[in-house]
C-alpha positions as CSV (number, residue, x, y, z in Angstrom):
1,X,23.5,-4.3,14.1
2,X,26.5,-4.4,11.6
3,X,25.8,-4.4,7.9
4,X,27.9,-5.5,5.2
5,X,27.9,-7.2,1.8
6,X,28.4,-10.8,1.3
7,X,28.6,-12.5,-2.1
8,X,26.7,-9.5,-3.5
9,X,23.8,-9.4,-0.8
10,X,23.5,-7.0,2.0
11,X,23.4,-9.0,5.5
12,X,22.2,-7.2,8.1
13,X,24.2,-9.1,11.0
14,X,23.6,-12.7,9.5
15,X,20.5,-12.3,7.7
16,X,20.8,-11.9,4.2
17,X,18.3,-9.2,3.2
18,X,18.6,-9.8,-0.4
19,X,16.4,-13.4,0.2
20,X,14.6,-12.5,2.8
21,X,13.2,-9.5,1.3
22,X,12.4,-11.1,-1.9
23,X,10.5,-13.3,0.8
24,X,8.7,-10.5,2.2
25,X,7.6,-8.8,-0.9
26,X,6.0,-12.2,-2.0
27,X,4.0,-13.0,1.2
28,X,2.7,-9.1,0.9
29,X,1.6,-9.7,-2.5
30,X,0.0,-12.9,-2.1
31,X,-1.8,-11.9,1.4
32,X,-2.2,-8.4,0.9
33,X,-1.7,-7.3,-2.9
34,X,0.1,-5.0,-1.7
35,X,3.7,-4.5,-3.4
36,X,5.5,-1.4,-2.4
37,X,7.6,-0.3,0.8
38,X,7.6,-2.1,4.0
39,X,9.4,-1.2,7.6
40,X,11.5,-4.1,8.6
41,X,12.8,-4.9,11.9
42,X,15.0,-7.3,13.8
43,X,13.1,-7.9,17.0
44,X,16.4,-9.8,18.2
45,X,18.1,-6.4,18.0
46,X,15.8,-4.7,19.5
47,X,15.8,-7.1,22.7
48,X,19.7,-7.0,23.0
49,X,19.6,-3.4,23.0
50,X,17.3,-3.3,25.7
51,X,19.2,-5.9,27.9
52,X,22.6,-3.7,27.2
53,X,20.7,-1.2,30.0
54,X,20.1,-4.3,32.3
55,X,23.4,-5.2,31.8
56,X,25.3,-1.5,33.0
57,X,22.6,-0.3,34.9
58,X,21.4,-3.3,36.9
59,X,20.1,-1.5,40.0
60,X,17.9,1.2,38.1
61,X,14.3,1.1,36.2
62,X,13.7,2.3,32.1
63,X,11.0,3.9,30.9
64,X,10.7,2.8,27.8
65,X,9.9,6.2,25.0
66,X,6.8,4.9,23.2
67,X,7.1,7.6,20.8
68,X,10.3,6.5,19.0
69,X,8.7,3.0,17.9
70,X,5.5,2.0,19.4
71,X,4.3,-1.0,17.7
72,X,2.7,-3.2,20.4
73,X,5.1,-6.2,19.0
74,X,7.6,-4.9,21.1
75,X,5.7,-3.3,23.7
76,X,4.5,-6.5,24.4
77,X,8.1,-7.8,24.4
78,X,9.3,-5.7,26.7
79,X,6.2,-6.0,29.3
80,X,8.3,-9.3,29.9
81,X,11.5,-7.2,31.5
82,X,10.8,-6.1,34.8
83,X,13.1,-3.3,35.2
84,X,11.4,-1.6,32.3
85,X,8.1,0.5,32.1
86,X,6.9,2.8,29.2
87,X,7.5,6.5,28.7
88,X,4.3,7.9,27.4
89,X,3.4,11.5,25.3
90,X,-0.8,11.2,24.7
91,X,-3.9,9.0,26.0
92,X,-3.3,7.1,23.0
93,X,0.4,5.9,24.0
94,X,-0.9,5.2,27.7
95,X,-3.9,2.4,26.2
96,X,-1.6,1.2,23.9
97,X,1.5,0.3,26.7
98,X,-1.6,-1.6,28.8
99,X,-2.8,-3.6,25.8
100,X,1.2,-4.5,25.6
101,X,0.5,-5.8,29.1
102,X,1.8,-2.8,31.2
103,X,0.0,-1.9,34.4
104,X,-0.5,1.3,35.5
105,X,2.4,1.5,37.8
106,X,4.4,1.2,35.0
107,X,3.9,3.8,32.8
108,X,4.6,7.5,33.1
109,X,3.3,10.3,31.3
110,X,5.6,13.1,30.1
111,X,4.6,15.9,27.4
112,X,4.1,19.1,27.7
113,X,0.8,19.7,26.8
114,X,-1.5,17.2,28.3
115,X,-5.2,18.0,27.9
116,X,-8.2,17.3,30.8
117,X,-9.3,14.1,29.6
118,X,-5.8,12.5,29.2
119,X,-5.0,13.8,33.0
120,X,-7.9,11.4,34.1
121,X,-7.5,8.9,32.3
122,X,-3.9,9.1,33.4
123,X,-5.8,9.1,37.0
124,X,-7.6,6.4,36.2
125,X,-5.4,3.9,35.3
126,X,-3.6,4.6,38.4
127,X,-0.1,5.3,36.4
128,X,3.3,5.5,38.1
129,X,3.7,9.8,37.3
130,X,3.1,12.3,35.5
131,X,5.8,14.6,34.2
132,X,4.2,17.6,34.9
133,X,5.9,20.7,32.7
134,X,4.4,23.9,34.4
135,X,2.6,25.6,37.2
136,X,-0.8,25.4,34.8
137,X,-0.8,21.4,34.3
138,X,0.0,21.2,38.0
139,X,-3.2,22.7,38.9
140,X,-5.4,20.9,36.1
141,X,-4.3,17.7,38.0
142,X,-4.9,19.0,40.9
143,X,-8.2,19.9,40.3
144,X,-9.0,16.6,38.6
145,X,-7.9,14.9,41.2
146,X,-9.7,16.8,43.9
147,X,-13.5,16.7,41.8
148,X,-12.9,12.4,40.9
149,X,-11.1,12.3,45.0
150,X,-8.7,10.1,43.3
151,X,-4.8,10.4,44.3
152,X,-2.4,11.7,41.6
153,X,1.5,11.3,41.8
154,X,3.3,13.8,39.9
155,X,7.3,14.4,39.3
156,X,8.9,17.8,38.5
157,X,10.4,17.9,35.0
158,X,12.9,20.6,35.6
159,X,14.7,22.3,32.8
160,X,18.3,22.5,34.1
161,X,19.9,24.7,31.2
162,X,22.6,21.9,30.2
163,X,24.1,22.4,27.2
164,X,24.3,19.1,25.0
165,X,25.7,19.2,21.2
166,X,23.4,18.2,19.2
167,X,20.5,19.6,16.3
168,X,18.6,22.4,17.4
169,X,15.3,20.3,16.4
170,X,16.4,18.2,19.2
171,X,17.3,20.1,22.3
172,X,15.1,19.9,25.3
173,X,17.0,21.3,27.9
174,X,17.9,25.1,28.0
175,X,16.2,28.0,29.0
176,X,15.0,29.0,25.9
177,X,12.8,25.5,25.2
178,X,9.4,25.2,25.5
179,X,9.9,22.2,27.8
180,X,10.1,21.6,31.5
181,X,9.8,24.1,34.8
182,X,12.7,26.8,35.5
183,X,14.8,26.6,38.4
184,X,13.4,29.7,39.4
185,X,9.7,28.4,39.4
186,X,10.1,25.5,42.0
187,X,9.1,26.9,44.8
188,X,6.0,28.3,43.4
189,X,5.2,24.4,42.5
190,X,6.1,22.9,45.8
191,X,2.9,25.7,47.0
192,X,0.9,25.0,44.6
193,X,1.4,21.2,45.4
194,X,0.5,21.5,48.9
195,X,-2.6,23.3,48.0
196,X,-4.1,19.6,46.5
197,X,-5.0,17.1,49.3
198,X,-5.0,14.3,46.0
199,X,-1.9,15.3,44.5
200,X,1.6,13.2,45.4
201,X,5.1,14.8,44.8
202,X,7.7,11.6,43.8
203,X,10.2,12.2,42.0
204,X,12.1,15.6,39.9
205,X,12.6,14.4,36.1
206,X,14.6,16.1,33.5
207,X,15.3,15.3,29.7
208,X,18.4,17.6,27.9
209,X,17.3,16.5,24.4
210,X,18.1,14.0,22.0
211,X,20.9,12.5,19.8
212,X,23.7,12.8,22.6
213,X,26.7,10.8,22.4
214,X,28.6,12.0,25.4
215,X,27.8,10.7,28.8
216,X,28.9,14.4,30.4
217,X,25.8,16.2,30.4
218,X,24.2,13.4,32.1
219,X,26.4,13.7,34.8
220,X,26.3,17.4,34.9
221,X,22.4,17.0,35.1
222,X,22.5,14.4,37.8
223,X,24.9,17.1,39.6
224,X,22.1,20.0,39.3
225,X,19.3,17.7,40.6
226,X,20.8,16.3,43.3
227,X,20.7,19.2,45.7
228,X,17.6,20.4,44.0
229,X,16.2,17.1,45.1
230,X,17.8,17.8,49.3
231,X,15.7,21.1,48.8
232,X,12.6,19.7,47.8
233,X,12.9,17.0,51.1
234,X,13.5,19.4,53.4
235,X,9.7,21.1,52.5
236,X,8.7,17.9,53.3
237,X,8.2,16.5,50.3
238,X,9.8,12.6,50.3
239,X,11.1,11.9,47.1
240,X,10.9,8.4,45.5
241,X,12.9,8.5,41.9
242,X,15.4,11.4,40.1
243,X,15.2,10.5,36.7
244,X,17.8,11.9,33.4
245,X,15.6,11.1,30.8
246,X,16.7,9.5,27.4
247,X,17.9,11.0,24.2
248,X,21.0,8.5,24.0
249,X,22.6,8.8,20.4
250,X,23.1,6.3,17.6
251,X,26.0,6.3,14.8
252,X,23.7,7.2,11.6
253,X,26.7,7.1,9.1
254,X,27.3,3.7,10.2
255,X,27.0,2.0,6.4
256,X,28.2,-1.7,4.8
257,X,31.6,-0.2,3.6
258,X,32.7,1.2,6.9
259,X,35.3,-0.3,9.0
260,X,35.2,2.1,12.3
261,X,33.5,1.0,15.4
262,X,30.1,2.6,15.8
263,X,30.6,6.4,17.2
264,X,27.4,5.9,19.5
265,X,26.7,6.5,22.9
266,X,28.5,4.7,26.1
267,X,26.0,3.3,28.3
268,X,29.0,1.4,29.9
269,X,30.9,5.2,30.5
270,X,27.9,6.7,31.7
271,X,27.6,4.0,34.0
272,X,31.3,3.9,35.1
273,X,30.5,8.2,35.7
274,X,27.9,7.5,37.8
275,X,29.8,5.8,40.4
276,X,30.7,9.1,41.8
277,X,27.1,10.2,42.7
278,X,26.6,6.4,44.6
279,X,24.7,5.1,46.4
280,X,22.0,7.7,46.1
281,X,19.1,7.9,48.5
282,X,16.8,7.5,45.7
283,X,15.8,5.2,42.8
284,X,17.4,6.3,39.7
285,X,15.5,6.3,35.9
286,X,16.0,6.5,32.3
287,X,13.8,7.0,29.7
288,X,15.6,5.5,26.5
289,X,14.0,4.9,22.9
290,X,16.2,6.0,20.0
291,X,18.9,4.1,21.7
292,X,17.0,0.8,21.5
293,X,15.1,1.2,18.7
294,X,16.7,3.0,15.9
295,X,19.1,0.3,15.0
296,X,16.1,-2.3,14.8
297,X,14.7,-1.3,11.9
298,X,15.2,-0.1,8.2
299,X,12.9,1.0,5.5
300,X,12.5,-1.3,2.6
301,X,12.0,0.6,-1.0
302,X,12.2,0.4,-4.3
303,X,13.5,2.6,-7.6
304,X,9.9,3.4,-9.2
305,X,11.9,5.9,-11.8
306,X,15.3,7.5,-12.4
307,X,15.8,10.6,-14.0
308,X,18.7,11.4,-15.7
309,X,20.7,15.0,-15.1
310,X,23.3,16.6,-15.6
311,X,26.3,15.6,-13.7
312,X,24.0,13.1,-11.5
313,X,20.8,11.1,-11.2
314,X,17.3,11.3,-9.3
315,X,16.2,8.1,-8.2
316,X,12.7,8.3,-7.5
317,X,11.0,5.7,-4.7
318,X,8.1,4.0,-4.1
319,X,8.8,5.4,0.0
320,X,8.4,9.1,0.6
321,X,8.6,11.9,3.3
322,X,5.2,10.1,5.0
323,X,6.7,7.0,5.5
324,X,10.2,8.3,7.0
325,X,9.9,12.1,8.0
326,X,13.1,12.6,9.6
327,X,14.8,13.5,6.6
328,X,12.3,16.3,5.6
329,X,11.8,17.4,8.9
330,X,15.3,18.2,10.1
331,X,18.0,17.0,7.9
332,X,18.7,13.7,9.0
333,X,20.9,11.4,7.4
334,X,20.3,7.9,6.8
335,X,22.7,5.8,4.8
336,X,20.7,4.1,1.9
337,X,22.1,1.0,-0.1
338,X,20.8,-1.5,-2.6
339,X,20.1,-4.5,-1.3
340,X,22.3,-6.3,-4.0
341,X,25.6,-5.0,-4.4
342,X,26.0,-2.5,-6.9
343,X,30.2,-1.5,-7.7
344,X,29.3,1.7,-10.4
345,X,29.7,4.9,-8.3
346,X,27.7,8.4,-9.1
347,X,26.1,10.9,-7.4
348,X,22.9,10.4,-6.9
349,X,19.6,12.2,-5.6
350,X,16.9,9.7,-3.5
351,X,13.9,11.2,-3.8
352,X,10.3,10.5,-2.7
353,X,7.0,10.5,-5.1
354,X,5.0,13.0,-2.2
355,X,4.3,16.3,-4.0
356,X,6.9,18.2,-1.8
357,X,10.0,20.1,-2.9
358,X,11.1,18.6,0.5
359,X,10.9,15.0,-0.2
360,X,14.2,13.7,-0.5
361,X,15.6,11.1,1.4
362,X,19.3,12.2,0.3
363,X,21.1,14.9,-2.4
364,X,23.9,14.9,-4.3
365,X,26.0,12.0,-2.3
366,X,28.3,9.4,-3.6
367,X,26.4,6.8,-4.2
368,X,25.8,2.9,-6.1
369,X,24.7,3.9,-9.4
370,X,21.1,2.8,-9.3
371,X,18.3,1.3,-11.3
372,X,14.5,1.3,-11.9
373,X,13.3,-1.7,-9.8
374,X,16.2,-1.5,-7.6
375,X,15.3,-3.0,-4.0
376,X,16.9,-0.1,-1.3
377,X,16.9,0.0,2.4
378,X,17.2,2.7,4.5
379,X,19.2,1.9,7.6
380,X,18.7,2.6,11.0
381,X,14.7,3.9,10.5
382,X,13.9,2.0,13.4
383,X,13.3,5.3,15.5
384,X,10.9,8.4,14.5
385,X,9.8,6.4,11.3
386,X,6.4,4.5,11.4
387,X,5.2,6.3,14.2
388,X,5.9,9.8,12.4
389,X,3.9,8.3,9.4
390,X,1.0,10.2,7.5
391,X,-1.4,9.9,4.8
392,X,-0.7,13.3,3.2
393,X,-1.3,12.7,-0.4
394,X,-4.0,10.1,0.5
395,X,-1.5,7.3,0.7
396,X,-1.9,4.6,2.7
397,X,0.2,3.8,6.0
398,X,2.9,1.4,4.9
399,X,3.4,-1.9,6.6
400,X,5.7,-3.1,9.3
401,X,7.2,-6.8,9.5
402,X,9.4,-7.9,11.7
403,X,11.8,-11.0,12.2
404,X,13.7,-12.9,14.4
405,X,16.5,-15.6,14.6
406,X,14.3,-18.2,14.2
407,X,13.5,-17.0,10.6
408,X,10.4,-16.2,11.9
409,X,8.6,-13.2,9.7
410,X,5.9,-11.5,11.1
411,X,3.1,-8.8,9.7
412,X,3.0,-6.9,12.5
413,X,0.9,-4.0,10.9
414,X,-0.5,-5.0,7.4
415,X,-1.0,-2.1,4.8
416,X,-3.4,0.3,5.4
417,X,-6.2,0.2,3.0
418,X,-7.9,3.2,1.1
419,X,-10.9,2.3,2.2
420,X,-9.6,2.4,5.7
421,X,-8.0,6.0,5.4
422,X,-11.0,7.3,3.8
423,X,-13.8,5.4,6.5
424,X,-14.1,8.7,8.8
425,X,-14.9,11.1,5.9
426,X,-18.4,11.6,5.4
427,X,-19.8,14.0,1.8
């Protein structure tokens, strides 16, 4: 996932994006007429990144988190591993993991606001859990469950007030969130529970939040659940799974000029950490998506205008706030450089067309000095970027290609169409 400029042209690992986009833009023309910004992926990352939890963790089971890139291209990929399953938010997520080829059994359903006709279809499909978040959803399912007399299994997300650094957009974990059961309100659900002849207690889940790059609040969290989960047994409730959730960080300043190894998170010192806490009497999970796919994708753009201030510029691009919200959203940073090499230095602004004061994909950094008709990419977008997309200002949903070693290049969503965004809208 290393980027760096060779002879002029950014590489991205061995792949020279310089050709390979010039590729891309042509095929999109020609099949599409279409000619502006494009997600691009590296499905080979995306695969190693997976294995590197196979590799550390070789005894526990992924969840895969739909939400961070859900293209079925590598849903379907993963279907393939065995120790991995998908991590779902909405009914939608759940029928797009089984047209990737995932069974019931191995999906789970987390979020916290699940409505009556996702809980049966959840039912329906027969799906490994669902993460229920509070003493209400816990009697929805139950009384689903009893009127279709179809068994549920349900795990406990528990919020265990661990502290992780990280945005406050982003935290899942303490007291305060909206997220997840108190402490203080398990016993209530292990009553409620009983209540249901349908529902199934398996497993206690919790998720801190997102972005972490130290492995200690993991093991902090393990530490709180594991005499929660003793507790839970000894109502008689026989627990299959604890699982910690995902929300492993990435190094987002990680850029073709820098020479320091990638400040992102240890898989291999979380792994080493949880030595202490083996063997456990249950199967342990992990819900990662960021992690895996962040560094598999970038957003392709292009300088449409620049504006000239004083002291610096505004490059304006053809990509804006509802192709890549993170930026907008909560002030993420994503490095951004042409993809030919460009020596002049300025400060520059990189700024979206969308009618939005907000639309700006960076301000006022050190930048290449750039040029109308300048091809960018914006690195590591593989995460919270085509699945965040909208249509605000009645643009179309970008594309999404991926490739491979092979040299292999893929449409794995085509452009949306205007016809197609406006097909629902009746005068």
């Amino acid at each position: 996932m290393s980027f760096e400029y060779i002879s002029g042209s950014l590489h991205w690992d061995n792949t020279d994006l310089s050709g390979l986009t010039e590729n891309i833009a042509q095929l999109l023309k020609e099949k599409y007429a279409y000619t502006g910004a494009y997600y691009l992926y590296n499905t080979d990352i995306f695969l190693q990144r997976a294995s590197l939890f196979e590799k550390y963790f070789p005894d526990d089971y992924f969840y895969y988190s739909v939400k961070s890139l859900s293209n079925i291209h590598f849903l379907s990929h993963l279907s393939h591993k065995e120790q991995f399953g998908t991590d779902v938010v909405s009914s939608g997520e759940m029928v797009r993991a089984a047209r990737a080829g995932f069974q019931g059994e191995r999906i789970v359903f987390a979020g916290v606001g699940k409505t009556a006709a996702e809980i049966q279809l959840g039912i329906d499909m027969q799906i490994h859990s669902f993460h229920v978040e509070s003493l209400a959803e816990i009697r929805l399912i139950g009384q689903i469950s009893s009127d279709i007399q179809k068994n549920a299994r349900i795990s406990l997300r528990i919020n265990p007030d661990v502290h992780v650094d990280t945005h406050k957009h982003i935290t899942t974990g303490k007291e305060e969130n909206k997220f997840g059961l108190a402490l203080k309100e398990i016993p209530a659900a292990l009553d409620l529970i009983k209540s249901f002849s349908h529902v199934s207690l398996v497993g206690i889940q919790s998720h801190i939040g997102s972005q972490i790059l130290d492995h200690q609040p993991y093991l902090n969290t393990l530490g709180k659940l594991t005499p929660i989960a003793k507790e839970i047994e000894k109502t008689g409730f026989p627990l299959e799974y604890i699982s910690l959730g995902g929300g492993f960080g990435i190094d987002y300043k990680q850029n073709p000029y820098s020479k320091k190894i990638p400040e992102e998170f240890s898989l291999e010192t979380l792994s080493n950490g949880l030595h202490a806490f083996r063997p456990l009497p249950w199967k342990l999970y992990f819900e990662p998506g960021r992690f895996i796919s962040a560094p598999s994708g970038v957003l392709i753009t292009n300088v449409t205008y620049k504006k000239d201030k004083n002291g610096f510029s505004i490059a304006i691009t053809d990509a804006g706030m509802g192709d890549l919200m993170r930026p907008a959203l909560y002030g993420a940073v994503h490095p951004i450089f042409p993809v030919r090499e460009k020596h002049q230095i300025s400060k520059v602004d990189i700024a979206g067309p969308i009618c939005e004061s907000t639309d700006y994909f960076s301000r006022q950094t050190e930048s290449p000095e750039l040029s109308e008709g300048d091809r960018l990419a914006i690195l590591h977008a593989g995460a919270y970027g085509a699945t965040m997309g909208s249509i605000y200002n009645t643009r179309p949903l970008i594309p999404e290609v991926a490739f491979d070693h092979t040299g292999t290049i893929s449409v794995i969503r085509r452009p949306q169409t205007l016809d197609e965004l406006l097909t629902l809208e009746m005068q």
